[in-house]
N, C-alpha and C positions, 0 to 999 in steps of 0.2 A: 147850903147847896145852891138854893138861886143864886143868891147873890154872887158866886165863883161863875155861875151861868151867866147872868148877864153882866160881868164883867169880862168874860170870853169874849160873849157877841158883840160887846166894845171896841175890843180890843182887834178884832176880827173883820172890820166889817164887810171887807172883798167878800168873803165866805158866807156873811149873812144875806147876801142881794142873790134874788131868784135870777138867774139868766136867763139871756134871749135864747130858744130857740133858734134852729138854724135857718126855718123859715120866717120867726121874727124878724131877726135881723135882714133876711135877704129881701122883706118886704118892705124894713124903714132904707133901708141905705141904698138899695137897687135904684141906680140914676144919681145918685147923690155923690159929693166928693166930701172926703171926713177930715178934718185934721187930729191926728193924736197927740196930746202934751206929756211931757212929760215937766216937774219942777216947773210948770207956768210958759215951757216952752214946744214950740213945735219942733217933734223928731221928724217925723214924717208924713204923708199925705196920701191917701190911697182914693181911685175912684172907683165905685162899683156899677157894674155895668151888667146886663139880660146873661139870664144862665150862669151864676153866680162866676163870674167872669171878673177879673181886677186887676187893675194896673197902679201898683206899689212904688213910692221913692222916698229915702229916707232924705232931709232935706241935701241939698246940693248934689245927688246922687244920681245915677241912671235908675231910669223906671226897671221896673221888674214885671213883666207879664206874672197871669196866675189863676187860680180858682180855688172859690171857698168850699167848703164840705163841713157837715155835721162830725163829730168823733164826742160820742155822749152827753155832756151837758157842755161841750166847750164848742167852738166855731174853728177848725184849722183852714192855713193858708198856703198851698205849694206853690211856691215860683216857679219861673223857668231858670233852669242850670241851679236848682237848689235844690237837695235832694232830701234836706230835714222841712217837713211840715214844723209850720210858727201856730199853735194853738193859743185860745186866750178864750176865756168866760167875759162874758159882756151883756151889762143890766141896764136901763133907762138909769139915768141919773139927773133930773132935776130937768134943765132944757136940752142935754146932748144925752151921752151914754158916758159909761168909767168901763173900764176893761183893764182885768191881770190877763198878765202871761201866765200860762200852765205850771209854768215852772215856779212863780215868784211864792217868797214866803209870807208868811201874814206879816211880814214888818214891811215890805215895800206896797210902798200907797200906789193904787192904779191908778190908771193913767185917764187920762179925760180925755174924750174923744165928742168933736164939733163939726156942725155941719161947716163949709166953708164955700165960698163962691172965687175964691181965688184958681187960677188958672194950675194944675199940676205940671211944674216947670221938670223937664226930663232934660240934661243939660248931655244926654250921650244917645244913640242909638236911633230910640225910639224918640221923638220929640213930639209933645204939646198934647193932649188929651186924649 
């Protein structure tokens, strides 16, 4: 029976990492800009900003205004003109942080999330940081 156990927790490991609270995180990232990877690549960039306040672009994309909130042990994120919340569990990981999405199954590897000093290019609307 261990050993079925800790081949789980193998197998599992998004599910084994304690996540950030919602104040964790709004304490490491508040003023910070994150890049998230997916496959080694950057999808998108988000900057966090006072009063868990965020401005969202997936690469080449118009920014998305927004704010973060607690919903139990996950962090969600409502945009403007987006009426589905994006929730995701999110734990330190080594020198950045790794975050699933809510939804994802234990076979998609999360995603790596970095600090970044790159500027968030907003290429419609809202332009530059």
């Amino acid at each position: 029976m261990r050993a079925f156990a800790f081949a789980l927790l193998l197998a599992t490991p998004a599910i084994a990492q304690t996540p950030m609270t919602a104040e964790e995180f709004e304490a490491f990232a508040t003023g910070k800009m994150l890049d998230y990877f997916s496959d080694g690549q950057v999808f998108g960039r988000e900057v966090y900003l006072p009063g868990r306040q965020v401005r969202w672009a997936f690469t080449a994309e118009e920014c998305k205004l927004g704010h973060g909130y607690p919903e139990g042990e996950q962090i969600c994120f409502l945009y403007d003109g987006d009426p589905e919340p994006k929730c995701w569990r999110i734990w330190p990981n080594g020198d950045g942080l790794a975050a699933s999405y809510a939804t994802d199954t234990p076979d998609i590897p999360p995603r790596d999330v970095r600090e970044t000093t790159e500027p968030l290019a907003c290429p419609g609307p809202d332009v530059g940081v």
